[in-house]
C-alpha positions as CSV (number, residue, x, y, z in Angstrom):
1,X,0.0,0.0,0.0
2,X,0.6,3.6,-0.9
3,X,2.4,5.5,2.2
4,X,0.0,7.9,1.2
5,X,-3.4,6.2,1.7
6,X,-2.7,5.2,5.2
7,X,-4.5,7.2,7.4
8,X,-3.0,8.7,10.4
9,X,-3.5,7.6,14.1
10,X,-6.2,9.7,15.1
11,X,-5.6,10.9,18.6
12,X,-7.4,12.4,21.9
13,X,-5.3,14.0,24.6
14,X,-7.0,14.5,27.9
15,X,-5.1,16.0,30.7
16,X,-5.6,18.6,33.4
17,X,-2.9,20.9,32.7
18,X,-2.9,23.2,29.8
19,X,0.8,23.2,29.5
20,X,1.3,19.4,29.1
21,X,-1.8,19.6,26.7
22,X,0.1,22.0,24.2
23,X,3.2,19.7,24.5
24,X,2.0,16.8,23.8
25,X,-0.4,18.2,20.8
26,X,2.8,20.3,19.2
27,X,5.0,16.7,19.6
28,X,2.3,14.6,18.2
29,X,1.2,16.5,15.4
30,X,5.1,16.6,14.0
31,X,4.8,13.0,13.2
32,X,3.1,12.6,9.7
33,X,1.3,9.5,10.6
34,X,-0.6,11.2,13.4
35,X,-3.6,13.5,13.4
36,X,-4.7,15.0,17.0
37,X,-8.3,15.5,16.6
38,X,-9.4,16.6,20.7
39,X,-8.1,17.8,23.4
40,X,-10.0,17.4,27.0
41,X,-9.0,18.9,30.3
42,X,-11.2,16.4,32.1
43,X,-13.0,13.2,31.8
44,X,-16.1,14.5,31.4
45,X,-15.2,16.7,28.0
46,X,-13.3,13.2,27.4
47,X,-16.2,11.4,27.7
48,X,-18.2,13.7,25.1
49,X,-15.3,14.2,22.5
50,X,-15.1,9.9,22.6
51,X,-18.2,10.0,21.6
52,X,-18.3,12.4,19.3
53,X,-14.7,12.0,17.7
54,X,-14.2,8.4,18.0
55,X,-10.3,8.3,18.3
56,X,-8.0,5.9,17.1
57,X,-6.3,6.2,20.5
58,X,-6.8,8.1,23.9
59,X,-3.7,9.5,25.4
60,X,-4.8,10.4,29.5
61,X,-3.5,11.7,33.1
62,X,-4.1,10.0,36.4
63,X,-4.4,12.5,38.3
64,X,-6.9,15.2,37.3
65,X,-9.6,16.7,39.0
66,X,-13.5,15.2,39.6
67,X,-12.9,11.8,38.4
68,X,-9.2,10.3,38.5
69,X,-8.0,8.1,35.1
70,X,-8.4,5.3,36.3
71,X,-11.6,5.3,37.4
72,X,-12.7,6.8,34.2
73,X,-10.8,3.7,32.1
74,X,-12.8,1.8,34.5
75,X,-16.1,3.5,33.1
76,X,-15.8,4.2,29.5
77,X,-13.8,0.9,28.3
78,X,-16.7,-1.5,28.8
79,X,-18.9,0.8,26.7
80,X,-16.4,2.8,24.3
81,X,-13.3,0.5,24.4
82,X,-10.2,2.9,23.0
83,X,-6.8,2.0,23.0
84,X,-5.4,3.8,26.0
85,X,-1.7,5.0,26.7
86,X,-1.6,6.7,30.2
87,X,0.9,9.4,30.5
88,X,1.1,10.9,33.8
89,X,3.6,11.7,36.7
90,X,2.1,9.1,39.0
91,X,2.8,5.7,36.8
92,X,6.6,5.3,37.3
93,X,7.5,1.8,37.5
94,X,6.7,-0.1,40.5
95,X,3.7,1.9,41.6
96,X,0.0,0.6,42.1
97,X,-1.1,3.1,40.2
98,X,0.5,1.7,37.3
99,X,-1.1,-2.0,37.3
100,X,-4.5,-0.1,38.2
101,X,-4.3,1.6,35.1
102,X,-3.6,-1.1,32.8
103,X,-6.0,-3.8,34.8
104,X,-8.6,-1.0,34.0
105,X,-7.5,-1.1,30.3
106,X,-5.0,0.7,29.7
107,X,-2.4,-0.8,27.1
108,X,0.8,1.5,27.8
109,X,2.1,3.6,30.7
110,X,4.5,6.3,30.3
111,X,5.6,8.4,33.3
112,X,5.9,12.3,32.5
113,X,8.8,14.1,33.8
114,X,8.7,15.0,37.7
115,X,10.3,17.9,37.4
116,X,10.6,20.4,34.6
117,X,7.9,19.1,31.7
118,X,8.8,22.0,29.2
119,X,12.7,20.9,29.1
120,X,12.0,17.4,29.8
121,X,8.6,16.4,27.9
122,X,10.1,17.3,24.4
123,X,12.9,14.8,24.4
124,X,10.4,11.8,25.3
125,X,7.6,13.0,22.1
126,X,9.7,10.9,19.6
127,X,9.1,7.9,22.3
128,X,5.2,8.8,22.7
129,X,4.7,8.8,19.3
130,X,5.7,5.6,18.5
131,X,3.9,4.1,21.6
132,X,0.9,5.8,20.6
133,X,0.9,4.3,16.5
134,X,1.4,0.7,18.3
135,X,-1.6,1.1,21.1
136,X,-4.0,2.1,17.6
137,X,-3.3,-1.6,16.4
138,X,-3.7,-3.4,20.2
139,X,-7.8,-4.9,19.9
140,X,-9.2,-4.2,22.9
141,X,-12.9,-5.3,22.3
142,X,-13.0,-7.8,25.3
143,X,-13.6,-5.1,27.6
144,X,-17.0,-4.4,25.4
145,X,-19.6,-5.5,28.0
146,X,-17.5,-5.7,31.4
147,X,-19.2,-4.2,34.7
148,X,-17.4,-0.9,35.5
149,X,-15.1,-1.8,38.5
150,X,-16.4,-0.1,42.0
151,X,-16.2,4.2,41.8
152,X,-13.6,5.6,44.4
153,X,-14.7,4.8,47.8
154,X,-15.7,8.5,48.7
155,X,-18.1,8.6,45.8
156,X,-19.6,5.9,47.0
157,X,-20.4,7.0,50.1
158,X,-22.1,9.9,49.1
159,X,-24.0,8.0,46.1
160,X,-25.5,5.9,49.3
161,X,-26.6,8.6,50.8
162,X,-28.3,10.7,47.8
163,X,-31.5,9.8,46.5
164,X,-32.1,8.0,43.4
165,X,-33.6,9.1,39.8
166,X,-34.6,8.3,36.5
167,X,-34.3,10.5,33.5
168,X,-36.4,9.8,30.6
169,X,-36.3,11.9,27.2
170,X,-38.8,11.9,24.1
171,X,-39.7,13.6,21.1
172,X,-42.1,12.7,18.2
173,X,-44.6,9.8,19.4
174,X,-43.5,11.0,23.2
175,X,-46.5,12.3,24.3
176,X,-48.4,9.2,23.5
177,X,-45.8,7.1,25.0
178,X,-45.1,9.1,27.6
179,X,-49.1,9.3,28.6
180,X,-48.8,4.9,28.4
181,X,-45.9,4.1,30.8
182,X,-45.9,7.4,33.3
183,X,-48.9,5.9,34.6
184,X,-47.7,2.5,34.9
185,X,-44.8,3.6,37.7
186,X,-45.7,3.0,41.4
187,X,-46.6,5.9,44.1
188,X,-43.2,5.5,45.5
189,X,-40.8,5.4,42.3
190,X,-37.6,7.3,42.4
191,X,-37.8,10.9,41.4
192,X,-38.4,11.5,37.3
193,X,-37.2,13.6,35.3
194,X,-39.0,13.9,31.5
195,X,-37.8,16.1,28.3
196,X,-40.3,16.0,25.7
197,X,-39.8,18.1,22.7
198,X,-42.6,20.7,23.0
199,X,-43.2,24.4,22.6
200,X,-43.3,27.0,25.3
201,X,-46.3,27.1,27.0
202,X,-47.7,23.3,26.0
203,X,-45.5,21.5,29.1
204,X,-47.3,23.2,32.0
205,X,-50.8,21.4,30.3
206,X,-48.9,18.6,29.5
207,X,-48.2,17.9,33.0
208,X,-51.3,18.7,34.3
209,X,-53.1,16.1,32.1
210,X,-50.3,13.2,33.1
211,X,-51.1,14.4,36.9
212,X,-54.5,13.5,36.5
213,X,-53.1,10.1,35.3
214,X,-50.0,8.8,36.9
215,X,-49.9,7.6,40.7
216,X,-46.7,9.8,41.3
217,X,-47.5,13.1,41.2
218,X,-46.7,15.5,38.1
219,X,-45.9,18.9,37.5
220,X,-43.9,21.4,35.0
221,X,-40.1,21.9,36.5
222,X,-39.2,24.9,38.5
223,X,-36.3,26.4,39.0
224,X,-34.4,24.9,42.7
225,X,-37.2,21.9,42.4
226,X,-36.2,18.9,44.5
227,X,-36.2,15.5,42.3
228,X,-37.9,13.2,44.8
229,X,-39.4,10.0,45.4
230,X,-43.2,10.1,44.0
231,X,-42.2,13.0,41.8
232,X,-42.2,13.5,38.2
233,X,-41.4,16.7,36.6
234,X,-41.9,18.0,33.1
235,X,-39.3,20.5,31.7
236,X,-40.4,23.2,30.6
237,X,-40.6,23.6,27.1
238,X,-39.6,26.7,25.0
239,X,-36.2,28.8,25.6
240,X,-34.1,26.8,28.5
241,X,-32.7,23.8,29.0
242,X,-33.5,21.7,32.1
243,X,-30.5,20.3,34.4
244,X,-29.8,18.2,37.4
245,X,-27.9,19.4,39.5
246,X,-26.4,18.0,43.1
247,X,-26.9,19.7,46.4
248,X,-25.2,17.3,49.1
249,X,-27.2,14.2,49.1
250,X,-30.1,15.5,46.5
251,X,-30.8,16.7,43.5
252,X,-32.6,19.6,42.0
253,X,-33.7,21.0,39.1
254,X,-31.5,23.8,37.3
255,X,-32.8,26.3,34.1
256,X,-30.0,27.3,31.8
257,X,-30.0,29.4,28.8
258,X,-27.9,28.3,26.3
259,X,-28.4,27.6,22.2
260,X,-30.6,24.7,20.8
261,X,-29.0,21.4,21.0
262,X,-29.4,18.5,18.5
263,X,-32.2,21.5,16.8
264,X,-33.7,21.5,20.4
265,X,-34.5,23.4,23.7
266,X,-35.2,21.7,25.9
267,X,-32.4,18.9,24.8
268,X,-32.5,15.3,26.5
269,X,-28.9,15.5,25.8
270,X,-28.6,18.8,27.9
271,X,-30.1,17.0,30.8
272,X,-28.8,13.3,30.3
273,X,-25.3,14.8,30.5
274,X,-26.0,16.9,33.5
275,X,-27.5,13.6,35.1
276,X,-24.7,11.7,34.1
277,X,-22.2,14.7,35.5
278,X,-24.1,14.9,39.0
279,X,-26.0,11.0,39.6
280,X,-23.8,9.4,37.7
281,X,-24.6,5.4,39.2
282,X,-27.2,6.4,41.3
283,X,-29.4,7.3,37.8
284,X,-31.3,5.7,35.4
285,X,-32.6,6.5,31.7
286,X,-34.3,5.8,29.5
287,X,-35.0,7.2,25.2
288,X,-38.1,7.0,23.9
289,X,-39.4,7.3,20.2
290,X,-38.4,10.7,18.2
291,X,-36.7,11.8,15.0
292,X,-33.0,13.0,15.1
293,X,-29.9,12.3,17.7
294,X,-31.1,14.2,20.4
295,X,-30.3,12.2,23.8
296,X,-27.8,9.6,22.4
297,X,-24.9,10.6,23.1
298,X,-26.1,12.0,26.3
299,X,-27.5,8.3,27.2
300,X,-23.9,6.8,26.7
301,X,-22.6,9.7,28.9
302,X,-24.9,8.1,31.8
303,X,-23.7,4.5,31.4
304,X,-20.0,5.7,31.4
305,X,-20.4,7.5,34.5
306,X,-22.2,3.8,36.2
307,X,-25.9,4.7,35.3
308,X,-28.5,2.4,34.2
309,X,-29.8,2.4,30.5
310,X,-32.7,1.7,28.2
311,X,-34.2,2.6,24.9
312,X,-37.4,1.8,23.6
313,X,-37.5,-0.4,20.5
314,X,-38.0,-0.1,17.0
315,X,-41.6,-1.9,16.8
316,X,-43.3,0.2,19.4
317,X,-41.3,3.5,18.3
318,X,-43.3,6.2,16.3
319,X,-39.9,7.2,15.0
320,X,-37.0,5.2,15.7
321,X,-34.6,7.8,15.1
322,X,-33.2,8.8,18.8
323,X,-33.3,5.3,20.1
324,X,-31.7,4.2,17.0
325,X,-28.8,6.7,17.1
326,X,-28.3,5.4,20.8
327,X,-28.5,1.7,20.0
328,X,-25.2,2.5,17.2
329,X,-23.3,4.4,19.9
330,X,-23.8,1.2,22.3
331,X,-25.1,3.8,24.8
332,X,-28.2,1.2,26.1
333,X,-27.6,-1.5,27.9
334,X,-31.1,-3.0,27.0
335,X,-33.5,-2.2,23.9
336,X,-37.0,-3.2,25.4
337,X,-40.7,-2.4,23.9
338,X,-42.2,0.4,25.5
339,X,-45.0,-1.3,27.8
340,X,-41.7,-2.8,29.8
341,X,-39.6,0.5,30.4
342,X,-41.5,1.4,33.5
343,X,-40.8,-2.6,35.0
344,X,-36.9,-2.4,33.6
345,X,-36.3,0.9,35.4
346,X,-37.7,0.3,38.7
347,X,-36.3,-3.2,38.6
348,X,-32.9,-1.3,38.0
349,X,-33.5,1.2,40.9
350,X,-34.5,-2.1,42.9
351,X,-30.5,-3.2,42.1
């Protein structure tokens, strides 16, 4: 083959610090059969660009803030398996953090200079870059499918003590769907949160009429609302997106501005990916019929971070397109008809 028509390694480099992130991009980019396509200063930009990219090979620190590597490798490789080469200060040879690193998938290790990274990092690029083209040929498919390994202790303590909830997003064919399984959840289900593609001013009706139905009780989302057991609440449709946010052991509701996302506002990728930022384990979700992306990649970004997840399947979907667009990404861990979602989340809650 043509030198020519091979195409480069295409890499992601995720690390904290903005200085190692410009070194390693300059290094890598001087070697012709490499193309750096992201760069993340945390896990959970990581975790988007993954999806969205699709590198050839992840390079990625130990040591950066809100999630730690390996805990992330521990997440994302059963779902997203990418080749991996950790390059951090904390993996010289001999340390624990080393084997934890490649247990949790990782297929090479390089330690970054203790001291003095600008005179010290250029020297080893030629080294990286060679380590790097070999991870992009390593298969590492058998993680596909593993259980994440146990989150770091503290963050399971304070999962424990937070309450539990379900996210559920829909668009064409939702409020059908929507008005079928609400009603099927018991008095005492975890909190729910629902996006349904609608205008401004329709969700407040919306959630009157599902109130009149459901055994939980149902109204639009406020600002500061609590997400609690026997709750469901509707975002509001129109000109903000609807979050979760964490306050100590709970979770409320946030309104943000911001532009449309995936043609939408509210987006069920806006709040999956604040659900999967703030519950992470302690959620579940679930995609419902609707035309488009919206809420795929935002699903996947729940079971990275240890969450539970569903989409509804093809024969009961109006429109197949969001659950579809999840199914390719790998983002649910079960495609069920829409008569069992309501049994498959509470049975996951149960767990």
């Amino acid at each position: 083959m043509n030198t020519a028509e091979i195409r480069p390694v295409r890499v992601l480099i995720v690390d904290d610090s903005a200085l190692v992130r410009k070194l390693l991009s300059l290094g890598l980019r001087r070697d012709p059969g490499i193309e750096v396509v992201g760069l993340a200063g945390d896990p959970y930009r990581a975790r988007d660009l993954l999806v969205e990219l699709e590198p050839d090979v992840m390079t990625l620190d130990v040591e950066m803030p809100r999630m730690d590597g390996v805990t992330f490798l521990r997440r994302f490789m059963p779902v997203k398996p990418t080749p991996t080469v950790v390059i951090s200060s904390l993996t010289q040879e001999g340390k624990r953090i080393t084997l934890e690193a490649l247990e949790a998938g990782a297929v090479d290790v390089v330690a970054k200079p203790v001291i003095g990274l600008v005179d010290g990092m250029p020297p080893m690029l030629e080294d990286i870059c060679r380590r790097v083209k070999a991870a992009a040929n390593i298969d590492v498919r058998r993680f596909l499918g593993r259980r994440p390994l146990a989150p770091v202790a503290a963050r399971v303590a304070l999962d424990e003590t937070s309450d539990r909830l379900i996210a559920i997003g829909a668009s064409t064919g939702g409020v059908e769907a929507l008005s079928r399984i609400l009603p099927a959840f018991p008095a005492d289900a975890p909190g729910i949160v629902v996006v349904q593609h609608m205008p401004m001013g329709f969700t407040a009706n919306f959630a009157d009429r599902l109130n009149s139905l459901c055994r939980m009780r149902v109204k639009e989302a406020e600002e500061g609302d609590r997400i609690l057991p026997g709750r469901i609440l509707v975002a509001p449709g129109g000109h903000l997106h609807t979050h979760v946010v964490r306050s100590g052991g709970q979770y409320r509701i946030a309104l943000k501005e911001g532009d449309p996302v995936n043609y939408s506002r509210p987006a069920v990728d806006e709040l999956f990916r604040s659900v999967a930022r703030e519950a992470g384990r302690n959620a579940c979700a679930a995609l419902l019929t609707g035309m488009g992306r919206d809420g795929a990649a935002g699903l996947l970004a729940i079971r990275l971070a240890g969450g539970r997840t569903l989409a509804q399947d093809e024969a009961t979907s109006v429109v197949f397109g969001m659950p579809q667009a999840a199914q390719q990404l790998g983002a649910p861990e079960q495609v069920v008809p829409l008569d069992r979602i309501p049994a498959v989340l509470v049975g996951f809650n149960a767990h």
